[in-house]
NURO-751482 format. One line per field, with one value per residue: x, y, z of N, C-alpha, C in turn; residue number from 1; residue in one letter. Coordinates in nm, 2 decimals, m for minus. Layout:
REM NURO-751482
n.xx = [X	...] .
n.yy = [Y	...] .
n.zz = [Z	...] .
ca.xx = [X	...] .
ca.yy = [Y	...] .
ca.zz = [Z	...] .
c.xx = [X	...] .
c.yy = [Y	...] .
c.zz = [Z	...] .
k = [NUM	...] .
r = [a	...] .
END
This chain:
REM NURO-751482
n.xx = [4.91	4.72	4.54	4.44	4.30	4.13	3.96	3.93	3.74	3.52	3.42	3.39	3.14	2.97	2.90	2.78	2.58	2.43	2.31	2.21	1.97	1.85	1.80	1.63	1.44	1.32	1.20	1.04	0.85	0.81	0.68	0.64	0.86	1.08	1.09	1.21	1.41	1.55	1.54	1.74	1.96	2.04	2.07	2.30	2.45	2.48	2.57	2.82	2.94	2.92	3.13	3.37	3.38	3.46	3.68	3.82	3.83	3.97	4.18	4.30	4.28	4.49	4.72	4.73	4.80	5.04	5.19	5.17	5.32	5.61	5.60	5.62	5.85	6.04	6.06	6.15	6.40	6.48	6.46	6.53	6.48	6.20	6.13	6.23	6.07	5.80	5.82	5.86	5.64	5.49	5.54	5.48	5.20	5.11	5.22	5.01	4.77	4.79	4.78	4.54] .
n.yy = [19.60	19.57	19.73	19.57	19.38	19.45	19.58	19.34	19.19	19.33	19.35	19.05	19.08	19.27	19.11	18.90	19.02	19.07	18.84	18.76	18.92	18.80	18.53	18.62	18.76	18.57	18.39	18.51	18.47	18.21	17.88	17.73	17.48	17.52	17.78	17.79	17.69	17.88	18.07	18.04	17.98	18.24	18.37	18.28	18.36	18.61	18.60	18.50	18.72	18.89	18.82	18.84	19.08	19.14	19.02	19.22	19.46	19.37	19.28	19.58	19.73	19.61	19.63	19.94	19.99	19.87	20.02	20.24	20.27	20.20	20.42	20.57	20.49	20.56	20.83	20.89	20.77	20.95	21.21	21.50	21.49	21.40	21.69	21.81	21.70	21.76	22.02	22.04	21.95	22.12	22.36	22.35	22.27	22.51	22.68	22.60	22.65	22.90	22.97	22.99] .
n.zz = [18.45	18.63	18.53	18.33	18.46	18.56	18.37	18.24	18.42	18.45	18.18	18.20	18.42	18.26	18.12	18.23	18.45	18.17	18.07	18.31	18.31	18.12	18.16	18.39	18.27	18.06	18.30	18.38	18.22	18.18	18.40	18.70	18.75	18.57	18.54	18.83	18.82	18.61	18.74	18.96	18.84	18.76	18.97	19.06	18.86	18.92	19.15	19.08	18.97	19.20	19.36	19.16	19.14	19.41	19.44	19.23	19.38	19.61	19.55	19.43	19.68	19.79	19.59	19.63	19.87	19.85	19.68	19.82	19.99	19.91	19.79	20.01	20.13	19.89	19.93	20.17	20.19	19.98	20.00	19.91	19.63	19.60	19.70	19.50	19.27	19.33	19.35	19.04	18.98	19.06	18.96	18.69	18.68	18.74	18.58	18.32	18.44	18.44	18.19	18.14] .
ca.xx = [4.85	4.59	4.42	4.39	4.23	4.02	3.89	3.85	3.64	3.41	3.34	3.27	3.02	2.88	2.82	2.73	2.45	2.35	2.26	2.11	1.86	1.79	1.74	1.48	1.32	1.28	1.18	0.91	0.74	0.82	0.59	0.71	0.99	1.13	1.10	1.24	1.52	1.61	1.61	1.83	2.10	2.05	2.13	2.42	2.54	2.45	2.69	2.96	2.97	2.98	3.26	3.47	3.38	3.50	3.82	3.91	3.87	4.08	4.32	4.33	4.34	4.62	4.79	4.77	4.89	5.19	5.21	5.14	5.45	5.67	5.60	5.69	5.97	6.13	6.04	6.21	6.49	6.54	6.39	6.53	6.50	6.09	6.09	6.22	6.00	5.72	5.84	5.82	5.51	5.39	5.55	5.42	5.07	5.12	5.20	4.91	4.66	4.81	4.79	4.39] .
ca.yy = [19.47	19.59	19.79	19.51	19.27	19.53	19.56	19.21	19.15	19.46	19.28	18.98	19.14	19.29	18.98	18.83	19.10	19.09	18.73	18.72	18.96	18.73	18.47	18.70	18.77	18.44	18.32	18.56	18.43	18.07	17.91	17.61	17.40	17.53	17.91	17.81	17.64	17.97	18.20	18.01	18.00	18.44	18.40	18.21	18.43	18.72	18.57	18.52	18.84	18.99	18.75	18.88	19.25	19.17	19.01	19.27	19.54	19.34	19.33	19.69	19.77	19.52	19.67	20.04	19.96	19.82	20.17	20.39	20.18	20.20	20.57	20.60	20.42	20.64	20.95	20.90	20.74	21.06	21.37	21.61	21.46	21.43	21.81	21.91	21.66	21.81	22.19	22.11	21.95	22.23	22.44	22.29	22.31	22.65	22.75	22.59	22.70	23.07	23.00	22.95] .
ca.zz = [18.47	18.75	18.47	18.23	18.48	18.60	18.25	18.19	18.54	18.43	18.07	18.26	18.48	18.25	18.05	18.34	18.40	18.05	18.07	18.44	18.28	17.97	18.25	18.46	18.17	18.00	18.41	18.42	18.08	18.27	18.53	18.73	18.76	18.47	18.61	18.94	18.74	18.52	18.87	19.01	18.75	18.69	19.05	19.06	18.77	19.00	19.28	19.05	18.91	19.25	19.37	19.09	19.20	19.53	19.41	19.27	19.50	19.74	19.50	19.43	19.77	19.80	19.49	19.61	19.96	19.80	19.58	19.90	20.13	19.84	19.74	20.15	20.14	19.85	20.02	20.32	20.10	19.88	20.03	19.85	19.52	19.62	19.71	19.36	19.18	19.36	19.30	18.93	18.92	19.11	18.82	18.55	18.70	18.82	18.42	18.30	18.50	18.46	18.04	18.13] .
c.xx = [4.72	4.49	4.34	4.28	4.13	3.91	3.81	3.75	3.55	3.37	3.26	3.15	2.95	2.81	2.75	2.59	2.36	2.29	2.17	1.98	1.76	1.71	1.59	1.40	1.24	1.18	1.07	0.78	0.74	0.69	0.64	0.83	1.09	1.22	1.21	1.42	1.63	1.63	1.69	1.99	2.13	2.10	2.24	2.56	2.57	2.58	2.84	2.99	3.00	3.10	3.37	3.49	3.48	3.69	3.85	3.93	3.97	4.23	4.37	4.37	4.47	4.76	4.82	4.83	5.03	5.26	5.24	5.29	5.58	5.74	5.66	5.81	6.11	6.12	6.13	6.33	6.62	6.45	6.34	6.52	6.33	6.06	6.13	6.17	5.88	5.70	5.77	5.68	5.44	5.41	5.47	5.26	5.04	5.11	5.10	4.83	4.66	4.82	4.61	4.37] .
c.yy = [19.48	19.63	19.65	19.41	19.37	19.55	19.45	19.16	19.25	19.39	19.16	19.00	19.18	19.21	18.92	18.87	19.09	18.94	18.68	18.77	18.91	18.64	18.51	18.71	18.65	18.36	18.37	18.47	18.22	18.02	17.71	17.60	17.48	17.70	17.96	17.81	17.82	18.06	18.15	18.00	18.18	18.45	18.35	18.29	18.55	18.70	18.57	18.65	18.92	18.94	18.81	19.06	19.27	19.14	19.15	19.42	19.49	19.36	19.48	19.76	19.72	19.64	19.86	20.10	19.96	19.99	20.30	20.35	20.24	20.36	20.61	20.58	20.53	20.78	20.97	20.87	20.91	21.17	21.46	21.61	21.44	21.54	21.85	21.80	21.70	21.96	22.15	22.07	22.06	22.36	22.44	22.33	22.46	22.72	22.78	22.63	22.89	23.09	23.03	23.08] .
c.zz = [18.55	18.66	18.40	18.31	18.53	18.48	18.19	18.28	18.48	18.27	18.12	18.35	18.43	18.14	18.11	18.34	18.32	18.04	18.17	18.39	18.16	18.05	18.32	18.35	18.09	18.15	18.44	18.29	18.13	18.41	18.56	18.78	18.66	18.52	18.68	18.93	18.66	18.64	18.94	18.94	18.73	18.88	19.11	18.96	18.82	19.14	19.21	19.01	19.09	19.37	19.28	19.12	19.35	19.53	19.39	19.29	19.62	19.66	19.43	19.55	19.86	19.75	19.55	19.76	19.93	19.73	19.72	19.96	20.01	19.80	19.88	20.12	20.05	19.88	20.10	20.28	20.04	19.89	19.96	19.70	19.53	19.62	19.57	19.24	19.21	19.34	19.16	18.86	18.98	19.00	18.72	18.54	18.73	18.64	18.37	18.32	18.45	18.27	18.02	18.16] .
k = [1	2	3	4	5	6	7	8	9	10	11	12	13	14	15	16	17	18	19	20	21	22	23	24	25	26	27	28	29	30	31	32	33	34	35	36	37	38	39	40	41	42	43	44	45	46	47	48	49	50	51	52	53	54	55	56	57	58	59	60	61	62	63	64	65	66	67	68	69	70	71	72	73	74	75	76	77	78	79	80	81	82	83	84	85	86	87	88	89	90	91	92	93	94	95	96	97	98	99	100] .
r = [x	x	x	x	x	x	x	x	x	x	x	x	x	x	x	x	x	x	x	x	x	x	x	x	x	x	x	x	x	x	x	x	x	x	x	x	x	x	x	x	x	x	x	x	x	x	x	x	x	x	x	x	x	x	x	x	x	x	x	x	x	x	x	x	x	x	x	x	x	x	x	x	x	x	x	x	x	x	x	x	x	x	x	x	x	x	x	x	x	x	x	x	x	x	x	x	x	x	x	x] .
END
């Protein structure tokens, strides 16, 4: 779920982007009211895009808090059932590397 909205905020951004610069560019060929009018909207589109950046880094750091507490929690839970899910990924990787 974290990925998908992470996906969808990064399309809006970079729609976002892709349009602030249509703005800039149209504001430079601009002179006036009209100008002052178009840099103000590429900058408004500029704030929301990095409103939506900031969401959601909080909510990643939210989300991997929750992951880190949780991943504790069954640790301390089930020990020895962590130590031999850790042996075999250390296996597994240990093979691999030794097929290279």
């Amino acid at each position: 779920m974290l990925e998908s909205n992470i996906k969808a905020v990064n399309k809006d951004v970079k729609v976002l982007l892709k349009d602030s610069q249509a703005l800039f560019v149209a504001a430079a060929a601009l002179s006036g009211e009209k100008a002052e009018e178009a840099r103000t909207r590429a900058m408004q589109m500029l704030d929301a895009a990095l409103v939506k950046a900031r969401e959601v880094q909080s909510s990643a750091v939210v989300k991997g808090n929750e992951l880190a507490t949780s991943t504790d929690n069954y640790v301390k839970e089930n020990p020895w059932c962590a130590i031999a899910t850790a042996a075999g990924v250390g296996l597994l990787l240990g093979m691999v590397v030794r097929k290279r």
